[in-house]
mmCIF file of the N, C-alpha and C atoms, coordinates in Angstrom:
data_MODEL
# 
_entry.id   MODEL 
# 
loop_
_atom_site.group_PDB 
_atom_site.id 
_atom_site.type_symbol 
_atom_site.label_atom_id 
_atom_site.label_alt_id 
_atom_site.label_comp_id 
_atom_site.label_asym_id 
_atom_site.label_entity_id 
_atom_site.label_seq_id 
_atom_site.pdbx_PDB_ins_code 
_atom_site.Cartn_x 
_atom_site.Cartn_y 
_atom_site.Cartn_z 
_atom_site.occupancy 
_atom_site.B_iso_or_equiv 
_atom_site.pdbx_formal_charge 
_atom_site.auth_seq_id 
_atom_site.auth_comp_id 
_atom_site.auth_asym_id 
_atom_site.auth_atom_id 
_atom_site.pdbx_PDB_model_num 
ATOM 1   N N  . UNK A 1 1  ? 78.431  78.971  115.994 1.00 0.00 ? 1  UNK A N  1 
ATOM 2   C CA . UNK A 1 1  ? 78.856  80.319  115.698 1.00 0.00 ? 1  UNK A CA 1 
ATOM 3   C C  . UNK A 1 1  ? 79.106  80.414  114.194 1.00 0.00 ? 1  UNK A C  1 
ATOM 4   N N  . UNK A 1 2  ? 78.780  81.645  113.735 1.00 0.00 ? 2  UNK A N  1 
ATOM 5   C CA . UNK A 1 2  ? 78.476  81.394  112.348 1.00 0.00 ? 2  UNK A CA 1 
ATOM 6   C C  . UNK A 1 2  ? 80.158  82.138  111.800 1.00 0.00 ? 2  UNK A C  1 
ATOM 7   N N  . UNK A 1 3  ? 80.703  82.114  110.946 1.00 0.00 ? 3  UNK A N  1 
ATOM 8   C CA . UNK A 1 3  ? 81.702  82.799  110.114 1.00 0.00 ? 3  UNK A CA 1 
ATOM 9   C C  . UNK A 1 3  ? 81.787  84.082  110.285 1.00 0.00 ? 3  UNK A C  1 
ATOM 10  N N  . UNK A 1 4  ? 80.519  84.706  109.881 1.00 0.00 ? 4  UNK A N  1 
ATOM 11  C CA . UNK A 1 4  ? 80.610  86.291  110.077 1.00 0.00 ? 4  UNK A CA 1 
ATOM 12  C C  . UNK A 1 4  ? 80.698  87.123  111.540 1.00 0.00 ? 4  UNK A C  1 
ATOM 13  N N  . UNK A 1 5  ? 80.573  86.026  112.365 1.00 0.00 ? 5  UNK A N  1 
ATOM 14  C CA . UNK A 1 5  ? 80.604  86.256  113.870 1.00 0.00 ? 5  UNK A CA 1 
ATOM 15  C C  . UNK A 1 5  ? 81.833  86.561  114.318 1.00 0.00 ? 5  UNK A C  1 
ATOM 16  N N  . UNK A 1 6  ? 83.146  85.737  113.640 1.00 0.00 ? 6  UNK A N  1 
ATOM 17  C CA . UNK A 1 6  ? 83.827  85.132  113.918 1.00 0.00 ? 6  UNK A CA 1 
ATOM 18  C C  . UNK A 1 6  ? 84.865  86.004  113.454 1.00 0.00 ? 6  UNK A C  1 
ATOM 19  N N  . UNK A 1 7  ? 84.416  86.596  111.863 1.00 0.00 ? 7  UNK A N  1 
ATOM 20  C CA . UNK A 1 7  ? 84.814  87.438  110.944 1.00 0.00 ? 7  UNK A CA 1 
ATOM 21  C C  . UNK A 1 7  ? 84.958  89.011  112.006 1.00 0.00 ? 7  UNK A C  1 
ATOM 22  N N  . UNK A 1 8  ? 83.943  89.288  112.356 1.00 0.00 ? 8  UNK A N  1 
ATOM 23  C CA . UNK A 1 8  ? 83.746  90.391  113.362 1.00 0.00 ? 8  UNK A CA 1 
ATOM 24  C C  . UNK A 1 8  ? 84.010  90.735  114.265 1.00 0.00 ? 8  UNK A C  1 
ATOM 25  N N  . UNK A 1 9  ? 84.517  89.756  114.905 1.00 0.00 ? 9  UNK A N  1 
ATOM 26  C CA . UNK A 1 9  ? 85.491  89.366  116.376 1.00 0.00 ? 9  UNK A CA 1 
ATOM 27  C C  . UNK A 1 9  ? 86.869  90.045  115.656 1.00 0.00 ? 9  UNK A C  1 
ATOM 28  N N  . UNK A 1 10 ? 87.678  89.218  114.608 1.00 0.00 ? 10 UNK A N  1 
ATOM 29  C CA . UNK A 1 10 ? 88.283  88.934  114.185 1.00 0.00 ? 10 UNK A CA 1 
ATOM 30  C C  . UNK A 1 10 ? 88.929  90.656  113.715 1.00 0.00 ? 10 UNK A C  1 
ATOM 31  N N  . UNK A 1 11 ? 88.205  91.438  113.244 1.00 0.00 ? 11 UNK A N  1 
ATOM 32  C CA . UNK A 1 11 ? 87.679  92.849  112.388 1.00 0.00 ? 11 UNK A CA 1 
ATOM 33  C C  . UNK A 1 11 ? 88.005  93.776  113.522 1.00 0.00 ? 11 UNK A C  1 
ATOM 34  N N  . UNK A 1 12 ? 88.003  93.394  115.018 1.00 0.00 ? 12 UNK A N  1 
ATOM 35  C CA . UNK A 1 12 ? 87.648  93.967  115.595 1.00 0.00 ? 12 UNK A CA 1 
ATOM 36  C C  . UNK A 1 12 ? 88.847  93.884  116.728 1.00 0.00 ? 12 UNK A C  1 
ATOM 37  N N  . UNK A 1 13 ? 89.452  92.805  116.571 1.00 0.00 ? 13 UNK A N  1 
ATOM 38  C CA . UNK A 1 13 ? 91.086  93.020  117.078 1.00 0.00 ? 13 UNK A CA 1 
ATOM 39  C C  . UNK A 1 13 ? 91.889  93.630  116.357 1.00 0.00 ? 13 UNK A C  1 
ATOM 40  N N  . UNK A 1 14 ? 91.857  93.257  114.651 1.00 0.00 ? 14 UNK A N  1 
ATOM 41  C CA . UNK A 1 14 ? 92.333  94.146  114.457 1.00 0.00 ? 14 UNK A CA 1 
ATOM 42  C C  . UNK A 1 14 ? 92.494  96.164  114.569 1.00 0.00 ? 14 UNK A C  1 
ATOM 43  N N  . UNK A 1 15 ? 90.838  96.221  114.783 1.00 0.00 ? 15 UNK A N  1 
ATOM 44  C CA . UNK A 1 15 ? 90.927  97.800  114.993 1.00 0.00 ? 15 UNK A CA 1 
ATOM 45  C C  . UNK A 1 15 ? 91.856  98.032  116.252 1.00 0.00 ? 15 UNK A C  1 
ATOM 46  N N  . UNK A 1 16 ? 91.453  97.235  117.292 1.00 0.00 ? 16 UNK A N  1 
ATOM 47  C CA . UNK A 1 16 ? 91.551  97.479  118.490 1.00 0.00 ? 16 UNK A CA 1 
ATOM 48  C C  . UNK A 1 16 ? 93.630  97.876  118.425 1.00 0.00 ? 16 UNK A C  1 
ATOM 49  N N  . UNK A 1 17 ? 94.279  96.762  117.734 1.00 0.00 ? 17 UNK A N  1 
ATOM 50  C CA . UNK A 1 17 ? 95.755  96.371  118.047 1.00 0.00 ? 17 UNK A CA 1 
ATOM 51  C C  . UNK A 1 17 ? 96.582  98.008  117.043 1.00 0.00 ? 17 UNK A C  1 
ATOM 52  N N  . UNK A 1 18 ? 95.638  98.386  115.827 1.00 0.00 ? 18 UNK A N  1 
ATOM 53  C CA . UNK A 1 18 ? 95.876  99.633  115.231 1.00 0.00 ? 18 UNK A CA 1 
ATOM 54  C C  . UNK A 1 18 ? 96.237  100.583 116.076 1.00 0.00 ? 18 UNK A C  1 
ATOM 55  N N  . UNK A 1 19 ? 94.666  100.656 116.916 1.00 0.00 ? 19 UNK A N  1 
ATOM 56  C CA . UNK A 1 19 ? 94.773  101.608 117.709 1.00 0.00 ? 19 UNK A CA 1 
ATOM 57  C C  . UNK A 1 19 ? 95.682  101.899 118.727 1.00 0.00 ? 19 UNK A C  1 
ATOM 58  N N  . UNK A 1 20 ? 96.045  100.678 119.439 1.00 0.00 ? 20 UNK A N  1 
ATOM 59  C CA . UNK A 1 20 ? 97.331  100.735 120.529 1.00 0.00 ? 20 UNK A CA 1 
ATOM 60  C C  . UNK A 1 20 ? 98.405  101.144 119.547 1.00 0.00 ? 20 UNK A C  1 
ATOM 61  N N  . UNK A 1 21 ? 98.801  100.665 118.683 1.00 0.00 ? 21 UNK A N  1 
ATOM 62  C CA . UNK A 1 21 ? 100.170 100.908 117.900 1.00 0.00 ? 21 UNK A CA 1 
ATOM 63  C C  . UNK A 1 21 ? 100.554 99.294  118.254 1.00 0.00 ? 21 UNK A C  1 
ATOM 64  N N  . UNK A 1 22 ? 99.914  98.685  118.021 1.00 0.00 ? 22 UNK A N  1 
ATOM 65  C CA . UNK A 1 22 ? 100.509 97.085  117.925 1.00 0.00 ? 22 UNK A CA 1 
ATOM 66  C C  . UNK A 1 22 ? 101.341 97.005  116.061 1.00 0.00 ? 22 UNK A C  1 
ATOM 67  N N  . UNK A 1 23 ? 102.260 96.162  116.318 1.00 0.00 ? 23 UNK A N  1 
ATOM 68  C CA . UNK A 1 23 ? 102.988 95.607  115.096 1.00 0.00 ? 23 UNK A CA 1 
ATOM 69  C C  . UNK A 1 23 ? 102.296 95.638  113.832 1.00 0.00 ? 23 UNK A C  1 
ATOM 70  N N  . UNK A 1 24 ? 102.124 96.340  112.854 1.00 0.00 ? 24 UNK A N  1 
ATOM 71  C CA . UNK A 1 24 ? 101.645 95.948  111.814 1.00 0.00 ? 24 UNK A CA 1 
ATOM 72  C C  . UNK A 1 24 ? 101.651 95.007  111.038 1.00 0.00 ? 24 UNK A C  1 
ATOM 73  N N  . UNK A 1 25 ? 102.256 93.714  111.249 1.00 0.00 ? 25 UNK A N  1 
ATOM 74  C CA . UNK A 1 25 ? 102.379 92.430  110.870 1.00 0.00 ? 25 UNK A CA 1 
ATOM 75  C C  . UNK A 1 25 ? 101.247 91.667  111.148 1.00 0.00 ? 25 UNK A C  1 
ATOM 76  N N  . UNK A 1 26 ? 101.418 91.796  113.169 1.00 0.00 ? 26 UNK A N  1 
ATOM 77  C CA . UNK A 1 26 ? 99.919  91.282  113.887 1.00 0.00 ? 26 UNK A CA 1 
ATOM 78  C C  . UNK A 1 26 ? 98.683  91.599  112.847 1.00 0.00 ? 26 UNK A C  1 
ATOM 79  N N  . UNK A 1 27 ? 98.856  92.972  113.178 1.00 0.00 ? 27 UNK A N  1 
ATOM 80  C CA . UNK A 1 27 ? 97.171  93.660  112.471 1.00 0.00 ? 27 UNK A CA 1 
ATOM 81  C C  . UNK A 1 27 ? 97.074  93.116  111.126 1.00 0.00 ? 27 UNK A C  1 
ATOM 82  N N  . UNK A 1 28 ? 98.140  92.762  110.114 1.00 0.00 ? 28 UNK A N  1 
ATOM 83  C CA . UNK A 1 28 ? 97.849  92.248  109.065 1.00 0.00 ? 28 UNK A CA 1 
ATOM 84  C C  . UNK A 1 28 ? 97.111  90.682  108.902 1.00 0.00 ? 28 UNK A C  1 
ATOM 85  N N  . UNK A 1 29 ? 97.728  90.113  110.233 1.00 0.00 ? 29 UNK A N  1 
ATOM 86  C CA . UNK A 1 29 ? 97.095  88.725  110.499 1.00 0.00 ? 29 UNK A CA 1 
ATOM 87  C C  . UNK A 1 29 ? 96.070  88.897  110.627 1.00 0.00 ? 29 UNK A C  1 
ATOM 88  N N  . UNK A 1 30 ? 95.389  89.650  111.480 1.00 0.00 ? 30 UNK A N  1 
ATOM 89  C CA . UNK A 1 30 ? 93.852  89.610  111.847 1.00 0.00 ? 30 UNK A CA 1 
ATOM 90  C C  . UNK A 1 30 ? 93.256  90.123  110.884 1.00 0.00 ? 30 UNK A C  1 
ATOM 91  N N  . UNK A 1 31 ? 93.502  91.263  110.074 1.00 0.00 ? 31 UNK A N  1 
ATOM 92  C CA . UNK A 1 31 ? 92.726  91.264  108.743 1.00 0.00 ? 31 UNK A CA 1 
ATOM 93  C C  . UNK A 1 31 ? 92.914  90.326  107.897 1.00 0.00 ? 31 UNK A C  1 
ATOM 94  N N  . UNK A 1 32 ? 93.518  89.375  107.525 1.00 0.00 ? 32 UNK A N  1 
ATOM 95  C CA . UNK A 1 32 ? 93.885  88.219  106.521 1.00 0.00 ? 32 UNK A CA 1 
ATOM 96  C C  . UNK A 1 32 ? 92.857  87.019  106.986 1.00 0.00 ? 32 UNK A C  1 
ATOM 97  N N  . UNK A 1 33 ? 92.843  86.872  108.564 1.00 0.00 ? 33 UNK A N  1 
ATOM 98  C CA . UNK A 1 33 ? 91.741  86.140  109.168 1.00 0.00 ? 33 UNK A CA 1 
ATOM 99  C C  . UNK A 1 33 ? 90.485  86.464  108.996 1.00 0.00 ? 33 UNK A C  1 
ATOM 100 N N  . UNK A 1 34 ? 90.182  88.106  109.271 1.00 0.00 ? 34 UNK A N  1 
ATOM 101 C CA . UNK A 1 34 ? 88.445  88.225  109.045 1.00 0.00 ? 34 UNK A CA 1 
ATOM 102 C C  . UNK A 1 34 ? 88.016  87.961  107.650 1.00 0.00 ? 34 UNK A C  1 
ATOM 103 N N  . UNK A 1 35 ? 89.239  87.902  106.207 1.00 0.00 ? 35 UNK A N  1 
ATOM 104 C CA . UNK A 1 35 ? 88.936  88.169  105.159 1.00 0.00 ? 35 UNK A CA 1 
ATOM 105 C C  . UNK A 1 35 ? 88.612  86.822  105.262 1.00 0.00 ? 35 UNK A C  1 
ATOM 106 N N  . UNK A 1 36 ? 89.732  85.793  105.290 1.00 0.00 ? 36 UNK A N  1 
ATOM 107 C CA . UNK A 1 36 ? 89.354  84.133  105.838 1.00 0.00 ? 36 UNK A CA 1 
ATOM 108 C C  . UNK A 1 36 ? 88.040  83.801  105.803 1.00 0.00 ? 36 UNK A C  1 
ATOM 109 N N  . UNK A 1 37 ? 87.622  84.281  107.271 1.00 0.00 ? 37 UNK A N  1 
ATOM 110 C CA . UNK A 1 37 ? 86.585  83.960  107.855 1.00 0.00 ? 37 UNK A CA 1 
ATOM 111 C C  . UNK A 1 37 ? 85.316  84.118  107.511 1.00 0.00 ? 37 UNK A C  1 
ATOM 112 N N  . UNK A 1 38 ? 85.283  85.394  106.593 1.00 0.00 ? 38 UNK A N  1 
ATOM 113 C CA . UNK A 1 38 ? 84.066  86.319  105.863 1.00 0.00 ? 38 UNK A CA 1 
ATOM 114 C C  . UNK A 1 38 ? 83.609  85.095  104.337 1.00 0.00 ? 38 UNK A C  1 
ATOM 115 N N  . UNK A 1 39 ? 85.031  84.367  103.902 1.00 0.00 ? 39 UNK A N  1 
ATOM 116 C CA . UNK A 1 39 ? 84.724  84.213  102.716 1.00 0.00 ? 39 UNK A CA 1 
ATOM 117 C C  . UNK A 1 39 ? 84.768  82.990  102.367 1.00 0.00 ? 39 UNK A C  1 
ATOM 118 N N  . UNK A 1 40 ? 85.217  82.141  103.656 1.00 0.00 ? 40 UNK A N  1 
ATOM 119 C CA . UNK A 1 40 ? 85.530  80.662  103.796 1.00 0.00 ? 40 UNK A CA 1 
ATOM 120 C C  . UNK A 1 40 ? 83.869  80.095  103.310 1.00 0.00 ? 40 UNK A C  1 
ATOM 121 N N  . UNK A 1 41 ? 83.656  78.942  102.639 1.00 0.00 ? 41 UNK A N  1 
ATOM 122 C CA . UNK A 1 41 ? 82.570  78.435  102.186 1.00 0.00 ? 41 UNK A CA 1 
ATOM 123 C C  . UNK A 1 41 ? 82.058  77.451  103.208 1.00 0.00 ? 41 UNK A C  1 
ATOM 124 N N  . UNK A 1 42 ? 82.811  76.805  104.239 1.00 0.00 ? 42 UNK A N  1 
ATOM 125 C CA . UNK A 1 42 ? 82.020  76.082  104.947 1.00 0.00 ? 42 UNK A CA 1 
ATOM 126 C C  . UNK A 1 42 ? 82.393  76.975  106.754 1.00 0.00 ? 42 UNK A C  1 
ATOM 127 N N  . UNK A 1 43 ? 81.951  76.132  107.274 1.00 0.00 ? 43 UNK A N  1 
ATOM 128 C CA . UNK A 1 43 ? 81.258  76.743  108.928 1.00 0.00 ? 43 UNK A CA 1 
ATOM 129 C C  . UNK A 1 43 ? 82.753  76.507  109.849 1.00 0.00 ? 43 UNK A C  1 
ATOM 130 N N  . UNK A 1 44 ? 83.612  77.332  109.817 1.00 0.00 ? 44 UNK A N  1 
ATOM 131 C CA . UNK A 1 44 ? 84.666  77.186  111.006 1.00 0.00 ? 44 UNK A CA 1 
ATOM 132 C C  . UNK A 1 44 ? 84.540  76.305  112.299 1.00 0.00 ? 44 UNK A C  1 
ATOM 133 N N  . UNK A 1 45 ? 83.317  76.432  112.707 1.00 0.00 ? 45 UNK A N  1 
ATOM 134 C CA . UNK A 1 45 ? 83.060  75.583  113.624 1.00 0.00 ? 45 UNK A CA 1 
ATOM 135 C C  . UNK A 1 45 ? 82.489  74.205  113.429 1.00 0.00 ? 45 UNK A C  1 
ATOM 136 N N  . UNK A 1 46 ? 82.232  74.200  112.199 1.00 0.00 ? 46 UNK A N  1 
ATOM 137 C CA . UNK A 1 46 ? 81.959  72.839  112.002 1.00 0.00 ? 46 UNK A CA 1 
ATOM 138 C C  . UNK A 1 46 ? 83.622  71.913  111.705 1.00 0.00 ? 46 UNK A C  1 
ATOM 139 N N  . UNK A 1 47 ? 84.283  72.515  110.969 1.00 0.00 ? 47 UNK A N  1 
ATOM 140 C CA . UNK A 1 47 ? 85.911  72.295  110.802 1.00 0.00 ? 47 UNK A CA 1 
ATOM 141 C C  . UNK A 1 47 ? 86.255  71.877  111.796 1.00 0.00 ? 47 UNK A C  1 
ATOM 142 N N  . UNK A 1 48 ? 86.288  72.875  113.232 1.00 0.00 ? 48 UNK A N  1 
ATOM 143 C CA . UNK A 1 48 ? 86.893  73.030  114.570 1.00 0.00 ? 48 UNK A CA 1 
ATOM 144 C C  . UNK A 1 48 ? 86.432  71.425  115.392 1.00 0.00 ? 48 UNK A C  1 
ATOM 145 N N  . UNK A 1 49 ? 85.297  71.401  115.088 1.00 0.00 ? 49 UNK A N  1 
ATOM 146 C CA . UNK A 1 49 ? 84.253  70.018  115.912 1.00 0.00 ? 49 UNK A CA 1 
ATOM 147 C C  . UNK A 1 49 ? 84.882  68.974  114.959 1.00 0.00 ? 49 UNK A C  1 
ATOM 148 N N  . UNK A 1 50 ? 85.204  69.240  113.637 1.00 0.00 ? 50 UNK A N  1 
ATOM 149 C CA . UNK A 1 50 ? 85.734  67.948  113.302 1.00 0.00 ? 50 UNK A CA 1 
ATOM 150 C C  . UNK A 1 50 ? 87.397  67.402  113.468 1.00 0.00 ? 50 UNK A C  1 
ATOM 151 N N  . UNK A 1 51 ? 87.913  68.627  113.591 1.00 0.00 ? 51 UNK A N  1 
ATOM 152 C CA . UNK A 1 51 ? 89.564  68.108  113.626 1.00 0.00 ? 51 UNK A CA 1 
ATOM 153 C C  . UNK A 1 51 ? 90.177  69.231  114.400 1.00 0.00 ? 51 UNK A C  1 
ATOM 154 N N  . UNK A 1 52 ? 89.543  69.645  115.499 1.00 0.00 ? 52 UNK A N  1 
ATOM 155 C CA . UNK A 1 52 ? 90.438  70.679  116.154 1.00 0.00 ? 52 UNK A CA 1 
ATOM 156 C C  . UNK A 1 52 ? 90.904  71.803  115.507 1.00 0.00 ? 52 UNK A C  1 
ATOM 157 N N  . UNK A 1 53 ? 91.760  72.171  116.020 1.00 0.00 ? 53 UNK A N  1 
ATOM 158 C CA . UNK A 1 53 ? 92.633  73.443  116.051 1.00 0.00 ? 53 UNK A CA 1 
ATOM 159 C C  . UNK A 1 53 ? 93.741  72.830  114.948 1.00 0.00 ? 53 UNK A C  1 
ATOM 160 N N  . UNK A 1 54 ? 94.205  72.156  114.963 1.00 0.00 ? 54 UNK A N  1 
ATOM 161 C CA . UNK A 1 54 ? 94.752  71.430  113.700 1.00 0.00 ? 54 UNK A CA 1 
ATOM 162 C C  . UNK A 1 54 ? 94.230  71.430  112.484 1.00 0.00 ? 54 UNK A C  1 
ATOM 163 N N  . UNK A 1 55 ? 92.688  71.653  112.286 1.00 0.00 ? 55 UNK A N  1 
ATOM 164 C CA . UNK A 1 55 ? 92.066  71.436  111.032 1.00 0.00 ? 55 UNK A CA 1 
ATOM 165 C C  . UNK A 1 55 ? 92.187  72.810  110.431 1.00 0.00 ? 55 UNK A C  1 
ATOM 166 N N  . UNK A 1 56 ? 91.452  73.689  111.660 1.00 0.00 ? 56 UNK A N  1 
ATOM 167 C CA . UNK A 1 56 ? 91.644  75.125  111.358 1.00 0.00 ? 56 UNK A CA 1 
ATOM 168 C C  . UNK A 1 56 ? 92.891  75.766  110.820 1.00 0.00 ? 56 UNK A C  1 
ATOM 169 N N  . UNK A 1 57 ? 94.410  75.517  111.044 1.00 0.00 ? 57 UNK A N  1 
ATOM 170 C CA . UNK A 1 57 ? 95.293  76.067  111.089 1.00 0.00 ? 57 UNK A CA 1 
ATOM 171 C C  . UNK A 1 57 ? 95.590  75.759  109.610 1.00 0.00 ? 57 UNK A C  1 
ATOM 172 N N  . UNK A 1 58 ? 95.042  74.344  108.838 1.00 0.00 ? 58 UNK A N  1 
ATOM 173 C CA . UNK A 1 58 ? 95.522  74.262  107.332 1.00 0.00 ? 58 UNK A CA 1 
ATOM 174 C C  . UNK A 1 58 ? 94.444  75.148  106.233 1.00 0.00 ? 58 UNK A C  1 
ATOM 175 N N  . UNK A 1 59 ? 93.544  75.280  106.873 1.00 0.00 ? 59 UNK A N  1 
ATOM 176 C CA . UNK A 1 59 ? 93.184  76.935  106.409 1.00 0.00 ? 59 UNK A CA 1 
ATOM 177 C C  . UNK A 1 59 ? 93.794  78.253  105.963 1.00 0.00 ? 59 UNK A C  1 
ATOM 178 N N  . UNK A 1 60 ? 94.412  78.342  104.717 1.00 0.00 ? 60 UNK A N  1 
ATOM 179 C CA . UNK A 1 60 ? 95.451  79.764  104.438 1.00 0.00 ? 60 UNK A CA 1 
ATOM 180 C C  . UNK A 1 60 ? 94.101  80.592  105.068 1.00 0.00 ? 60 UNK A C  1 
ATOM 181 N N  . UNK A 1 61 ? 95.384  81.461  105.533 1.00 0.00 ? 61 UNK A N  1 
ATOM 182 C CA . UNK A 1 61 ? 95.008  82.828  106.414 1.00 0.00 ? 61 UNK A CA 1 
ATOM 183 C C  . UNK A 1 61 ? 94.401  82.669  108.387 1.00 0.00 ? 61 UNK A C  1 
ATOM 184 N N  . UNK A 1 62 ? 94.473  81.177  108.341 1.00 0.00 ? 62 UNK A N  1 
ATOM 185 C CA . UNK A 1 62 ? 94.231  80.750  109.501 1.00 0.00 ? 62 UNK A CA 1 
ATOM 186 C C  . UNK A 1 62 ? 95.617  80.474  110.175 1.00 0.00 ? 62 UNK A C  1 
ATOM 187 N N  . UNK A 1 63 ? 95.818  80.893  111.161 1.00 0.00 ? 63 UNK A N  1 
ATOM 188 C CA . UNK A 1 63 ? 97.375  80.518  112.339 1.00 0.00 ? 63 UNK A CA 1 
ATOM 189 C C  . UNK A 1 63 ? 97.009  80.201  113.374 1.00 0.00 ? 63 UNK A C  1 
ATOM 190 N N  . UNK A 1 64 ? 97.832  79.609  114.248 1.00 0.00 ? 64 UNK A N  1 
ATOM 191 C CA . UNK A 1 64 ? 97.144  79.132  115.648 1.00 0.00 ? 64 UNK A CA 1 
ATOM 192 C C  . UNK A 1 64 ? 97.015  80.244  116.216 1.00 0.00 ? 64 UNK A C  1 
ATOM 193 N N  . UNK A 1 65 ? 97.640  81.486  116.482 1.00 0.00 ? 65 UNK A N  1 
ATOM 194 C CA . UNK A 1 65 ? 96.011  82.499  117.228 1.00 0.00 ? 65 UNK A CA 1 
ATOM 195 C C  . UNK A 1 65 ? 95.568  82.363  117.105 1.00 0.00 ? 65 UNK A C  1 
ATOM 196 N N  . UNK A 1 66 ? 94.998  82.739  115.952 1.00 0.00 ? 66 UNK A N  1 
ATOM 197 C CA . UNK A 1 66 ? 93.734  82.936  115.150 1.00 0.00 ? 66 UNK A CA 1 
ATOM 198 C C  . UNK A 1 66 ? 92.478  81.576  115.506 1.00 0.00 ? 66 UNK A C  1 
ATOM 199 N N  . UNK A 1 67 ? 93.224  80.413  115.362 1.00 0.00 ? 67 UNK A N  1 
ATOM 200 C CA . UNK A 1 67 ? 92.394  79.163  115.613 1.00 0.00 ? 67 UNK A CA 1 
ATOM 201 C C  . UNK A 1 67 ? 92.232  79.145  116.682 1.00 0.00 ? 67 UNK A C  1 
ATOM 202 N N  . UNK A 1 68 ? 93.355  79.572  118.222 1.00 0.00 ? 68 UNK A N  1 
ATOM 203 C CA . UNK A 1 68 ? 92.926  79.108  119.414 1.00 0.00 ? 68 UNK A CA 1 
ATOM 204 C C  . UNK A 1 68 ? 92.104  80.000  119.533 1.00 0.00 ? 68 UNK A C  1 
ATOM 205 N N  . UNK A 1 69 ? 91.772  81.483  118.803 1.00 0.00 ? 69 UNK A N  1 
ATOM 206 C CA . UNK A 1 69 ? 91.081  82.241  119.175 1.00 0.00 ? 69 UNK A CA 1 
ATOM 207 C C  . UNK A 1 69 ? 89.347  82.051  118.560 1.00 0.00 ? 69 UNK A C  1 
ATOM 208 N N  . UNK A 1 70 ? 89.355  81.205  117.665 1.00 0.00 ? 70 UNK A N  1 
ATOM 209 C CA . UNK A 1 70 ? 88.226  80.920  117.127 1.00 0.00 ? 70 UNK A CA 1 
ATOM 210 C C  . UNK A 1 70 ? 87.639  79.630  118.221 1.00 0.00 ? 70 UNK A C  1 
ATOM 211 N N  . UNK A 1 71 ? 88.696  78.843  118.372 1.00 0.00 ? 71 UNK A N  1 
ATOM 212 C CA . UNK A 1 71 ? 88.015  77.787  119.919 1.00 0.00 ? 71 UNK A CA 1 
ATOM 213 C C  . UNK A 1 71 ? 87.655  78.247  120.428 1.00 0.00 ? 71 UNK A C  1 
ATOM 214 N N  . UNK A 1 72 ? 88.149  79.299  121.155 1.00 0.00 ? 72 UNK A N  1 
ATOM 215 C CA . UNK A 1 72 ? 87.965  80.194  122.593 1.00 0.00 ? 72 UNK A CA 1 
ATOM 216 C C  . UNK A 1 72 ? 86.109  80.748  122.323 1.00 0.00 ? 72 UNK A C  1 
ATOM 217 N N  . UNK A 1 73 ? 85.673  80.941  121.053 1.00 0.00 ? 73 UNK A N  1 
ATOM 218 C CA . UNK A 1 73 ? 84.644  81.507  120.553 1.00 0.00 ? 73 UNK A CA 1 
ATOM 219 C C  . UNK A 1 73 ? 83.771  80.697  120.877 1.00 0.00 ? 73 UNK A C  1 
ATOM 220 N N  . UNK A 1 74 ? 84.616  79.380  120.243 1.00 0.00 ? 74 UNK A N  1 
ATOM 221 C CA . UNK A 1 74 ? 83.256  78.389  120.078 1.00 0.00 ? 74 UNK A CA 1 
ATOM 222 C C  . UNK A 1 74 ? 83.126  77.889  121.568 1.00 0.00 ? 74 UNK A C  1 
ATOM 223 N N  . UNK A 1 75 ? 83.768  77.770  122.060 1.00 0.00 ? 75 UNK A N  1 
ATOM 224 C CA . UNK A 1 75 ? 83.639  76.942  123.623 1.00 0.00 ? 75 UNK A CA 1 
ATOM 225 C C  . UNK A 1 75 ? 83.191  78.016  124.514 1.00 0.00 ? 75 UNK A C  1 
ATOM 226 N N  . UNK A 1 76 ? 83.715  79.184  124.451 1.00 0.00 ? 76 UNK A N  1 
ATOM 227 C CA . UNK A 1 76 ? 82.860  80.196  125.543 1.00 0.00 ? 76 UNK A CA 1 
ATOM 228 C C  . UNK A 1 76 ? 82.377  81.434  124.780 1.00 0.00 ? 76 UNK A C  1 
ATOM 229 N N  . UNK A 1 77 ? 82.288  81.741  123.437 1.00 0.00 ? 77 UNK A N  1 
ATOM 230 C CA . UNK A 1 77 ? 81.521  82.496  122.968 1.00 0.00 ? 77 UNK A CA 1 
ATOM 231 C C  . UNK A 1 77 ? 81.671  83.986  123.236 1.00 0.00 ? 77 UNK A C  1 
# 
């Protein structure tokens, strides 16, 4: 799964959590993640295959949502 995939997922909770009236903190996470994700230089999933959800999370702008939610991507897409 490529970054911008991931980025777009990512782009796309945030609209979604706006729209309910979710916390604006949340929604700030998930935009801080797609920006992450959009601009990160190597492959999230290559990170993920090498050191888990642990590797992902020392990623600024990456949190464990965000990472279990990028597993969740890579393992069931």
């Amino acid at each position: 799964m490529q970054n911008s995939e991931i980025a777009k997922v990512f782009h796309e909770i945030a609209e979604l959590l706006e729209v309910s009236g979710e916390n604006i903190f949340k929604i700030r996470a998930f935009e801080k993640a797609t920006q992450t994700a959009e601009s990160y230089s190597e492959n999230l999933e290559d990170i993920y295959k090498k050191g888990g959800i642990k590797a992902l999370e020392e990623i600024e702008g990456i949190g464990l949502s965000t990472a279990e939610i990028i597993e969740d991507l890579i393992k069931h897409g």
